[in-house]
C-alpha positions as CSV (number, residue, x, y, z in Angstrom):
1,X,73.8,53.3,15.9
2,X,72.5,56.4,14.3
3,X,70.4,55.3,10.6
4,X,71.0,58.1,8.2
5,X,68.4,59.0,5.9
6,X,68.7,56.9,2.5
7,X,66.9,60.3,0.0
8,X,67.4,63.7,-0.3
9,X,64.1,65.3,-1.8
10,X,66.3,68.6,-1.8
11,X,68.8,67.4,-3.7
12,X,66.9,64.6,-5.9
13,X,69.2,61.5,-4.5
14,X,69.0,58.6,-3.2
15,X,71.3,55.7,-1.9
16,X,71.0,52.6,-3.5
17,X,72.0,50.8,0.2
18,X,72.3,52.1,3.4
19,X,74.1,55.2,3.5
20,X,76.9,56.4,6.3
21,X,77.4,59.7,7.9
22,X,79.5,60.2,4.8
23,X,76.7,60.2,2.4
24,X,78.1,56.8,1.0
25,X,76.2,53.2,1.1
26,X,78.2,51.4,3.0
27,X,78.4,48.5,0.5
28,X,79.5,51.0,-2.7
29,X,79.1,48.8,-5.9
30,X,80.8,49.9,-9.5
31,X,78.3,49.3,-11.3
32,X,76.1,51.5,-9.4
33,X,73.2,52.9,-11.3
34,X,73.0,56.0,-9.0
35,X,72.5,58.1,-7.0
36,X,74.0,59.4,-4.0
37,X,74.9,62.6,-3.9
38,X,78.7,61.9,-5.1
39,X,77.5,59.8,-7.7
40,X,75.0,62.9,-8.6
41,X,78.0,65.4,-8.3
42,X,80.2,63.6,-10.5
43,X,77.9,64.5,-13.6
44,X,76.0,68.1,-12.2
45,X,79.1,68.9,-10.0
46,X,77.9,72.5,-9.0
47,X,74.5,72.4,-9.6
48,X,74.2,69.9,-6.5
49,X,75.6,72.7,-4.1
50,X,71.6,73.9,-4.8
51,X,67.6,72.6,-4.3
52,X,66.6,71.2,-7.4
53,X,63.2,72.7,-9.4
54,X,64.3,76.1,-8.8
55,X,61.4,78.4,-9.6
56,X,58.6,75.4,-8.6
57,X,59.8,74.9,-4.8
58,X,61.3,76.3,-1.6
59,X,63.4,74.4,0.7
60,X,63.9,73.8,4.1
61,X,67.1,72.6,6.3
62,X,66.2,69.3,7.8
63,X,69.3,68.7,9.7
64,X,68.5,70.8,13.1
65,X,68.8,68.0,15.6
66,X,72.2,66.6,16.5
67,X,72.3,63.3,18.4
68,X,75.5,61.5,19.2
69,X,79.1,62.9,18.8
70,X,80.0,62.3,15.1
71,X,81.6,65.1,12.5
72,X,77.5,65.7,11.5
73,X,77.2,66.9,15.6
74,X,79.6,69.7,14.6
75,X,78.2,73.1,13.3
76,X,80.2,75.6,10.9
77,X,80.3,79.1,12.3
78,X,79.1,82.3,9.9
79,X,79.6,85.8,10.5
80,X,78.2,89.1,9.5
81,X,81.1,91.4,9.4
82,X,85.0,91.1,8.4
83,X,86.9,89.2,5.7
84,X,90.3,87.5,6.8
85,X,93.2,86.3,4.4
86,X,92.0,88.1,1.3
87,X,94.0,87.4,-1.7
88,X,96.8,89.1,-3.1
89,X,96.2,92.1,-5.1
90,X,92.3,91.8,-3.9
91,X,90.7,94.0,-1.6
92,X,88.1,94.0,1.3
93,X,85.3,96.1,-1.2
94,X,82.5,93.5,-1.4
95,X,83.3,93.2,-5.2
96,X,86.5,91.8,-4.3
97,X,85.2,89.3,-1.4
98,X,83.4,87.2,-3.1
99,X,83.2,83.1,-2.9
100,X,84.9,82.8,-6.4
101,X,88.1,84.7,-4.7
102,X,88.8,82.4,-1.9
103,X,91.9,81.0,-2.1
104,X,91.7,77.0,-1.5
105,X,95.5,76.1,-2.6
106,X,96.8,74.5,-0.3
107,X,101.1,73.1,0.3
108,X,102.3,70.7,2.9
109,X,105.8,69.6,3.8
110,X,109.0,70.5,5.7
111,X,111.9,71.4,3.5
112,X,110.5,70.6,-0.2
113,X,106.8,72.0,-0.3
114,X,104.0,69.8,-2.0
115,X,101.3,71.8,-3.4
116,X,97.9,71.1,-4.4
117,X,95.2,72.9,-6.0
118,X,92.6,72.0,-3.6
119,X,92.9,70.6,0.2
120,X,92.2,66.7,-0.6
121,X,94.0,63.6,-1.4
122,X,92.6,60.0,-2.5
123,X,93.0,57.6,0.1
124,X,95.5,54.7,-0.3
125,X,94.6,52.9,-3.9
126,X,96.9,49.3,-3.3
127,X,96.5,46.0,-4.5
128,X,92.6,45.4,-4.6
129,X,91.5,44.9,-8.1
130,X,89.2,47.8,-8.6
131,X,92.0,50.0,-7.7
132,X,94.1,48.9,-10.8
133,X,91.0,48.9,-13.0
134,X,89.7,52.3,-12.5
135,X,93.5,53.8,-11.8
136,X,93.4,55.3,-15.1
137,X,90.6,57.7,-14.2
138,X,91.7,57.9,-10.7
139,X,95.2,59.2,-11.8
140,X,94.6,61.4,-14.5
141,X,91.5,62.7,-12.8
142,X,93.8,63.9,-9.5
143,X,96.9,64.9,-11.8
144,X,94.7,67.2,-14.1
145,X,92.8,68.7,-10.9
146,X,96.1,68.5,-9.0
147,X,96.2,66.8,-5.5
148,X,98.0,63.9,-4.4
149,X,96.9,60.2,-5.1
150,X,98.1,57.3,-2.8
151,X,99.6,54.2,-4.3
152,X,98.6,52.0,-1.6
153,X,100.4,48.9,-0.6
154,X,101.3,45.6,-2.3
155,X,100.8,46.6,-5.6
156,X,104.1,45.2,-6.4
157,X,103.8,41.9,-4.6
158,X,100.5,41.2,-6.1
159,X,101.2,41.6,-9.6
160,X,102.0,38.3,-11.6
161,X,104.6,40.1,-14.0
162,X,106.9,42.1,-11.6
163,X,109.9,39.9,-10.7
164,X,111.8,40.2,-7.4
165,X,115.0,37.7,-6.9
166,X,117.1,37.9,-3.5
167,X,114.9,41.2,-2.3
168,X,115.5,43.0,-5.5
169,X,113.2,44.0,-7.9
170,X,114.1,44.1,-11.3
171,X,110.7,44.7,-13.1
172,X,107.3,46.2,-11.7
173,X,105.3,47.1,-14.6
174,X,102.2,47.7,-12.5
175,X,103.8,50.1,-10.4
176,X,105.3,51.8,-13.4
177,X,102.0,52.2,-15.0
178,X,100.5,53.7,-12.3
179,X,103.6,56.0,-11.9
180,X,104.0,56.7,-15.1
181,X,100.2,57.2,-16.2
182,X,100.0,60.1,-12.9
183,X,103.3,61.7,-14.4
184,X,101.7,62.1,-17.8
185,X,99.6,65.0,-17.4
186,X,101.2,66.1,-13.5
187,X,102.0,70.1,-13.9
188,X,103.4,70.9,-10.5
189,X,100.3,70.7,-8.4
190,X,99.7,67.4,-6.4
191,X,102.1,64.6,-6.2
192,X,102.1,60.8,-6.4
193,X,102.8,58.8,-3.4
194,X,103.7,55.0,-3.1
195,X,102.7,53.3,0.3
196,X,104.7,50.3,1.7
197,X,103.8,47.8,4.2
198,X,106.3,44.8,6.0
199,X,106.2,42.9,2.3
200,X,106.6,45.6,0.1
201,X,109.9,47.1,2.7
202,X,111.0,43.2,2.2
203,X,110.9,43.7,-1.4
204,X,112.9,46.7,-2.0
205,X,110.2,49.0,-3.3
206,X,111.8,51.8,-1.6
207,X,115.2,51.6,-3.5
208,X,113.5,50.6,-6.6
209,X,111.3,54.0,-6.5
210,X,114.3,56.0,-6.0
211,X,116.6,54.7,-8.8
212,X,114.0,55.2,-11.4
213,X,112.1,57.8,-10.2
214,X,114.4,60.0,-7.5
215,X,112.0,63.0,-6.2
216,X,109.2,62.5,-8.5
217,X,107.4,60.2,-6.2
218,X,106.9,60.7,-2.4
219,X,107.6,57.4,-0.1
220,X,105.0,56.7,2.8
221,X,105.4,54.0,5.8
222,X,101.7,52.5,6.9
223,X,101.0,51.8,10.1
224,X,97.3,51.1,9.5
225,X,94.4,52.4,8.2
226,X,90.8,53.3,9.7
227,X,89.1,50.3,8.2
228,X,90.9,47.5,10.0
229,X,93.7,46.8,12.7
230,X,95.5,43.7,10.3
231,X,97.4,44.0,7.4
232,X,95.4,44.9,4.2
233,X,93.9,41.9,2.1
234,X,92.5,40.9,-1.2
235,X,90.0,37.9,-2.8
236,X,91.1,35.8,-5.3
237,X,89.0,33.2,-7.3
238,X,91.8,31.4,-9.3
239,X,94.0,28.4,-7.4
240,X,97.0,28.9,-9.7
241,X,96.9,33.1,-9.1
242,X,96.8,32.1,-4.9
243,X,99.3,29.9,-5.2
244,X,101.5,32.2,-6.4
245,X,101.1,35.0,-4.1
246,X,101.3,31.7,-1.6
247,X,105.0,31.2,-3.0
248,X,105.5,35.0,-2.8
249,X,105.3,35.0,1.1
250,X,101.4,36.3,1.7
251,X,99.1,34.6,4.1
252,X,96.4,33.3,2.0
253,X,93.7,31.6,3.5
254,X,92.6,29.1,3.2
255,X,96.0,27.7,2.5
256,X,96.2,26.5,-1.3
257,X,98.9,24.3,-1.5
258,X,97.1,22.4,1.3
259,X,95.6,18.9,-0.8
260,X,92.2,19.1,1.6
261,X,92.1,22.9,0.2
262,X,92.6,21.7,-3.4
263,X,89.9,19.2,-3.3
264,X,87.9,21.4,-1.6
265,X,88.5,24.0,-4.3
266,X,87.7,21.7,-7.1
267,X,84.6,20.6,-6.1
268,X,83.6,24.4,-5.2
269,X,83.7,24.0,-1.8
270,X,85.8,26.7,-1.7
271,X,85.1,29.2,-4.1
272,X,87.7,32.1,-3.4
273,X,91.0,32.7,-1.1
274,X,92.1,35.9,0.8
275,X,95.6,37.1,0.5
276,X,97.0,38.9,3.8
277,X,99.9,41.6,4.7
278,X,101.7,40.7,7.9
279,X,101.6,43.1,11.0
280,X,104.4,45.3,11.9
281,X,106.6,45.7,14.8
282,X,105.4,42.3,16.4
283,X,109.6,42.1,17.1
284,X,108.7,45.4,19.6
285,X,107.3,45.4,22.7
286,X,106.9,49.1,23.9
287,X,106.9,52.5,22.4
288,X,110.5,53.4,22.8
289,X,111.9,50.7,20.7
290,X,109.0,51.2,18.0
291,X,110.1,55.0,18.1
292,X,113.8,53.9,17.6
293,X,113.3,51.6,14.8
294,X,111.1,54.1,13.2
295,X,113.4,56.6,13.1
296,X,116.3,54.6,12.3
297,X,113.9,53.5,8.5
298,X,113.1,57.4,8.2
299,X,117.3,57.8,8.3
300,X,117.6,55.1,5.7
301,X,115.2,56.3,3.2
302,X,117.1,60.0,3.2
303,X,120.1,58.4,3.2
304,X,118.8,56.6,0.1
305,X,117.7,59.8,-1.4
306,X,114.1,60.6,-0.2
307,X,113.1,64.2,-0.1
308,X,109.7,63.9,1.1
309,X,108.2,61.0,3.1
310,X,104.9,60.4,4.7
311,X,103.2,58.2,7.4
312,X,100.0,56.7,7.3
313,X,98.4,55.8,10.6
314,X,95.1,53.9,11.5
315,X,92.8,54.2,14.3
316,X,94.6,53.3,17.1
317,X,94.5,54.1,20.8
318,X,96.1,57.6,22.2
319,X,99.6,56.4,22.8
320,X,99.8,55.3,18.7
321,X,98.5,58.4,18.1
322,X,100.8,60.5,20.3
323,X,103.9,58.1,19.0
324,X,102.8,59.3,15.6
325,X,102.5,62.7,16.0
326,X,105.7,62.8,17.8
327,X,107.8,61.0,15.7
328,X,106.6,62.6,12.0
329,X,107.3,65.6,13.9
330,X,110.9,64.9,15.2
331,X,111.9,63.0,11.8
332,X,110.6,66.2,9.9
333,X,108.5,64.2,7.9
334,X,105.9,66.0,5.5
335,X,102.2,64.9,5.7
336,X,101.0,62.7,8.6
337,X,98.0,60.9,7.6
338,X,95.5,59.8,10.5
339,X,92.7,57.7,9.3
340,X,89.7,57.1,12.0
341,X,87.4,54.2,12.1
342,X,84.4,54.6,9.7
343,X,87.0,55.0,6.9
344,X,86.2,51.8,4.1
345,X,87.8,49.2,1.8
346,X,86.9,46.6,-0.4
347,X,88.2,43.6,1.8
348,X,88.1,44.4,5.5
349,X,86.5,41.8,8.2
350,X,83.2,43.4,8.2
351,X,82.3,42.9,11.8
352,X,86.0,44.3,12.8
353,X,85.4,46.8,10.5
354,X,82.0,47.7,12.3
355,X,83.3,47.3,15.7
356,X,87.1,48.0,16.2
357,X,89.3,51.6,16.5
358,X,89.0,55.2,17.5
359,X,85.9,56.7,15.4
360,X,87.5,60.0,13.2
361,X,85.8,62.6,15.3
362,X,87.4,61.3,18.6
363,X,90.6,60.8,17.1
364,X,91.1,64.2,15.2
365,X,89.8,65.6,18.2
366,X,93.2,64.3,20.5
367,X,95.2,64.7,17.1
368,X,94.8,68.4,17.8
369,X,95.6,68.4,21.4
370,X,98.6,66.4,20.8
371,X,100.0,68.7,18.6
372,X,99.6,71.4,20.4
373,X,101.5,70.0,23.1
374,X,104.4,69.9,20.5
375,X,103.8,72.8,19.6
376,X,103.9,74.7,22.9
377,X,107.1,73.4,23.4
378,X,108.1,75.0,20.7
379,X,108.0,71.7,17.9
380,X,107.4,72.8,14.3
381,X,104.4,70.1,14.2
382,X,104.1,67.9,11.2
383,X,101.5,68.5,8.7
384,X,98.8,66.7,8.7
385,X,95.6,65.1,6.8
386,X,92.5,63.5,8.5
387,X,90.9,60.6,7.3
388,X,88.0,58.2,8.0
389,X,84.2,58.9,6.4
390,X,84.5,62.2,5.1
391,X,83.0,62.9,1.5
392,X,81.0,66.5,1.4
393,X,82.7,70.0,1.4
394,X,81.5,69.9,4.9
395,X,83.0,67.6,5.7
396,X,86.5,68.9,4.3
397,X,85.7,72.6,6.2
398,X,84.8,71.0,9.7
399,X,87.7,68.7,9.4
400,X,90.3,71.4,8.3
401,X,89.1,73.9,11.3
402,X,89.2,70.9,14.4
403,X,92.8,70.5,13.3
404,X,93.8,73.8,12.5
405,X,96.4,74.7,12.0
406,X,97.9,71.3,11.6
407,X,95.6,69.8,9.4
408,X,96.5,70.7,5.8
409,X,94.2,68.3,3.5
410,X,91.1,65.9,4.0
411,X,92.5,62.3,2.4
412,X,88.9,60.6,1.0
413,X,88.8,57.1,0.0
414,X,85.5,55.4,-1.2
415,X,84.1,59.0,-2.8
416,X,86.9,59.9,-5.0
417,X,86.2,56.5,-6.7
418,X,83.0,56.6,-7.5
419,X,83.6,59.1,-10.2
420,X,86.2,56.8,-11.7
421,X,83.2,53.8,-11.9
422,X,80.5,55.9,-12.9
423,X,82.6,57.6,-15.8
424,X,83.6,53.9,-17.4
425,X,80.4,52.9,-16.8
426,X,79.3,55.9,-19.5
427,X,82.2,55.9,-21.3
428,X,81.6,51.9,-22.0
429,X,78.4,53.1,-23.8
430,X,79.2,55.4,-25.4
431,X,82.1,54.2,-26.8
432,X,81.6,50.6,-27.1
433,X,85.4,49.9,-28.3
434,X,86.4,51.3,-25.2
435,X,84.3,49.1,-23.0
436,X,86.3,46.2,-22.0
437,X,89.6,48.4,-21.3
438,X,87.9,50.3,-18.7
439,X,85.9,47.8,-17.2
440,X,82.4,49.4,-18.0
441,X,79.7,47.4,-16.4
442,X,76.6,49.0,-18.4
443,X,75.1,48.1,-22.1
444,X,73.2,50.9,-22.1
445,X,72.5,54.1,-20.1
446,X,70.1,53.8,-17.1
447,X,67.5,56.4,-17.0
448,X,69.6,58.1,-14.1
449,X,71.8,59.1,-16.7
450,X,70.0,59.3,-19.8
451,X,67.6,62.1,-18.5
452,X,70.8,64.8,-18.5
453,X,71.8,63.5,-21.9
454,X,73.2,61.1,-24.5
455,X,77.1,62.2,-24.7
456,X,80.1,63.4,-22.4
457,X,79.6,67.1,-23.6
458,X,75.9,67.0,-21.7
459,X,77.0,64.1,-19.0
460,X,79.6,66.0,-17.3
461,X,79.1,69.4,-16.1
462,X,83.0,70.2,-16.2
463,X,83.7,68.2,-19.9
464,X,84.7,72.1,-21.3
465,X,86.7,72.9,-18.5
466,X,88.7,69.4,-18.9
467,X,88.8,70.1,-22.9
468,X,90.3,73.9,-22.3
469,X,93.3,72.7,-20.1
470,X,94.0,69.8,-22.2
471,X,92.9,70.7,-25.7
472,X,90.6,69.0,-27.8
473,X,93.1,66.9,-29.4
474,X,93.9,65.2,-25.9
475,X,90.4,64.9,-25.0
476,X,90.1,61.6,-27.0
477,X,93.0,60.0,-24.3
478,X,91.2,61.4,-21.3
479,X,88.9,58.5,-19.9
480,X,85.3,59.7,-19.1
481,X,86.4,58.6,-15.0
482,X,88.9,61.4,-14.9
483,X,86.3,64.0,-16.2
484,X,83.9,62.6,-13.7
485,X,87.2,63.2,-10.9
486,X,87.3,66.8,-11.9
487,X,83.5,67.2,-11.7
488,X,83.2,66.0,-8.3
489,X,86.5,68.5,-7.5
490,X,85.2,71.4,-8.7
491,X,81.5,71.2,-6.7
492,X,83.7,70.4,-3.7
493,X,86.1,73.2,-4.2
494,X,82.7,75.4,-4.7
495,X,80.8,74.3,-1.7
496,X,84.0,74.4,0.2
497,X,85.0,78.3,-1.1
498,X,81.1,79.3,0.1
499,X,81.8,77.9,3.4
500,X,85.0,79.6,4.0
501,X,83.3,82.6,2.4
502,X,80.0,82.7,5.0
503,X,82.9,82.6,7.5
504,X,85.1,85.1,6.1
505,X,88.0,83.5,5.5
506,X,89.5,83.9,2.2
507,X,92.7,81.6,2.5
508,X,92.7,77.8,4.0
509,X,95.8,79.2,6.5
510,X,92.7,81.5,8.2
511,X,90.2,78.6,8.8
512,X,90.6,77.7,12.7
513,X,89.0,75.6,15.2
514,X,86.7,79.4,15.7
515,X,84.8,78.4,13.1
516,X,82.9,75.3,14.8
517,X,80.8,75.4,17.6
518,X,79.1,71.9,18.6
519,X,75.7,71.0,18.5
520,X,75.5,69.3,21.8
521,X,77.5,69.4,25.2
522,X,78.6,65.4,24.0
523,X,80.3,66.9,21.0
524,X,81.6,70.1,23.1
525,X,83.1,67.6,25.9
526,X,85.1,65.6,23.4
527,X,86.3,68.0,20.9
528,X,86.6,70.8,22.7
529,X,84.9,72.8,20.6
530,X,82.1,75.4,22.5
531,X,78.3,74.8,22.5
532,X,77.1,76.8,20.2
533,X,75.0,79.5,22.7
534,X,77.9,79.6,24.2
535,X,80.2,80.9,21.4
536,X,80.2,85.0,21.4
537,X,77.7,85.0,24.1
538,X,80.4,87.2,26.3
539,X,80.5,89.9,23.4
540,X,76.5,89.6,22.8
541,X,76.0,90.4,26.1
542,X,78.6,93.1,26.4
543,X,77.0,94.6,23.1
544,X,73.8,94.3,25.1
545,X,74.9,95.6,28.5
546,X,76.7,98.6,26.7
């Protein structure tokens, strides 16, 4: 297993745990102190595109040797004449072609177009606790920026005060909230999505959605995810609380109406349970009929008034994969979401999560050449999003040109959090009222903070920028977790609009899977994508032999 450095001298971070490719620890706690680089970003945002100590230092590139095939073992291309997709109204004079021109808006779907400001979405925020904590920050953060959020599964199910009689759901205040609190400040750019799994089909969230909220909201099936090949699960601590989601039709395990379980409980044996989603299509035993009673749901939810539905897959083998590809693009649905192992979560098996599924690169890779199968034959491919360990605006650039033109947005998971944790962590000392409504886990400021200042208007980078499209008088309703969102945003959207820049592409539609070359012939064999000596050496020699 390749061991990513834990510090960046460069950059002044450093990971708390043991970091992934992503840049993340791999156990990423919310009351971290800092600092990683997201956690950095979320306060500097820009300024950690750059070395630090400017004027005292040079810097070097330490990241020359490429071992393995992994997104890191793939190279972004640069060019030295050109500029492609400029902007309307802009022209190619180098005044004009500048980074701060390129155009990272992005729109997916079929027949009603979704737009967003900038090519990501959140990951799938469900049921766990620290989703419904933070989802204040989390949700206004992505509605002011404006790309989609994910309301991931079970969030219905889980929650104590939704009531559901026969199938039917009558209240889901929880679901509302998060709806609602998305909707608030939503001003045509992104979108809010709501996930179902078996339970939450069972419980009529679909028809629920659509009688209160029609259009508004976007419905998405789940196949999986990239963290775990079962249905998603939660911890809970309290008897009474796993009793109830017991009664509600979960697994939980142990089980806790069992009287040896009880006992065991009491005497703190056992010291929490784990609720569990059931499997789907374990009624199905080859890909035709799974294709057939796919399509025959995607028919139902139009014929129940859904404009726009999604599909989330996990890492799979190729014939899931393919099945997926196929059948988004025959049902004409509008994002396909494919999510490779070395994505995260707060509750996967940790050894299946180490050791099962079709690591992103891999899977991305064949994502790619499945679709343009379908599209050689002449298939308006679905739109798609790649998922699984991405973080950097790298990351989104690399993973944008292997799927081009497919792939429309990056969906990231753990680091579009951690600006949501870190913000109530500051907001909870500085406003000490505030502190128990969202869930700040400091009494004071750590020195990792302190040092850049003692209130939001020095904290956060992008505070102004917040306050000018909202207005001061809003400010005081905007947690300090959404300010942190848009921080982290803008430094992705200007590391990602110098990449495309160095490459000459002013537009996302103009990235393509050109603008890679791989850093070994491991990396070229599985992606596809050239060694990099070899890319342009027919026109360097040509220049030379002319």
């Amino acid at each position: 297993m390749i061991q990513w450095p834990k510090s960046n001298d460069v950059l002044g971070t450093v990971n708390r745990g043991n970091p992934a490719e992503s840049g993340l620890c791999t156990l990423c706690r919310s009351d971290c102190q800092g600092k990683c680089e997201t956690w950095m970003s979320t306060l500097k945002g820009r300024k950690m595109l750059y070395p630090r100590d400017f004027g005292t230092i040079t810097a070097g590139c330490s990241n020359t040797t490429h071992i393995g095939v992994s997104y890191n073992s793939l190279r972004i291309q640069g060019y030295n004449y050109g500029a492609n997709g400029i902007p309307k109204g802009l022209s190619n004079d180098p005044d004009d072609c500048i980074f701060p021109n390129v155009n990272i808006e992005v729109e997916f779907g079929k027949k009603m177009k979704t737009k967003s400001r900038i090519p990501i979405m959140t990951g799938a925020l469900g049921s766990t606790f620290i989703a419904a904590k933070y989802w204040e920050s989390f949700a206004i953060g992505a509605a002011l920026v404006g790309f989609p959020i994910v309301i991931g599964e079970n969030v219905v199910g889980v929650d104590k005060n939704s009531i559901i009689k026969n199938g039917k759901i009558s209240k889901a205040p929880e679901l509302e909230r998060r709806i609602d609190c998305y909707l608030k400040y939503y001003d045509g750019y992104g979108s809010i999505i709501v996930q179902m799994n078996v339970e939450d089909t069972r419980n009529g969230v679909a028809e629920y959605i659509i009688d209160k909220y029609g259009d508004k909201v976007i419905i998405e099936l789940k196949w999986g995810q990239g963290a775990k090949d079962i249905g998603g699960e939660i911890q809970v601590t309290d008897l009474e609380y796993a009793t109830f989601l017991k009664n509600r039709g979960y697994i939980v395990d142990p089980d806790p109406t069992k009287p040896e379980v009880i006992e065991a409980f009491k005497n703190g044996a056992i010291k929490s349970f784990a609720r569990h989603s059931r499997l789907g299509y374990t009624n199905l035993n080859n890909s035709d009929q799974v294709m057939a009673d796919f399509t025959k749901s995607i028919k139902y939810l139009r014929k129940i008034g859904f404009k726009r539905i999604t599909l989330k897959t996990g890492s799979y083998g190729m014939e899931a994969l393919a099945m997926s590809i196929k059948l988004a693009t025959d049902t004409g649905l509008d994002l396909l979401t494919i999510d490779g192992a070395g994505g995260g979560t707060g509750m996967s098996p940790w050894n299946m999560m180490e050791t099962w599924g079709v690591p992103s690169i891999f899977l991305h890779s064949k994502a790619h050449e499945y679709a343009s199968i379908l599209a050689a034959k002449g298939c308006n491919v679905v739109d798609m999003a790649f998922a699984g360990g991405l973080a950097r605006e790298d990351h989104i650039f690399k993973a944008l040109a292997l799927g081009a033109p497919y792939t429309k947005l990056v969906c990231m998971g753990r680091a579009l959090m951690i600006p949501g944790f870190l913000g109530s962590n500051i907001e909870g000392v500085l406003k000490p009222a505030n502190k128990v409504k969202v869930n700040g886990n400091w009494d004071a400021l750590p020195k990792s903070v302190s040092e850049l200042g003692g209130k939001a208007e020095e904290l956060f980078a992008s505070y102004f920028d917040v306050e000018k499209k909202v207005g001061k008088s809003e400010m005081k309703n905007i947690p300090f977790g959404a300010i942190g969102v848009w921080t982290l945003s803008d430094k992705l959207a200007g590391g990602l609009q110098q990449l495309m820049a160095g490459a000459r592409k002013f537009n996302l539609s103009e990235i393509t899977r050109d603008d890679l070359f791989s850093a070994n012939r491991e990396t070229e064999a599985e992606t596809k994508i050239p060694f990099i000596t070899d890319v342009q050496d027919q026109f360097a020699k040509k220049i030379l032999n002319s």
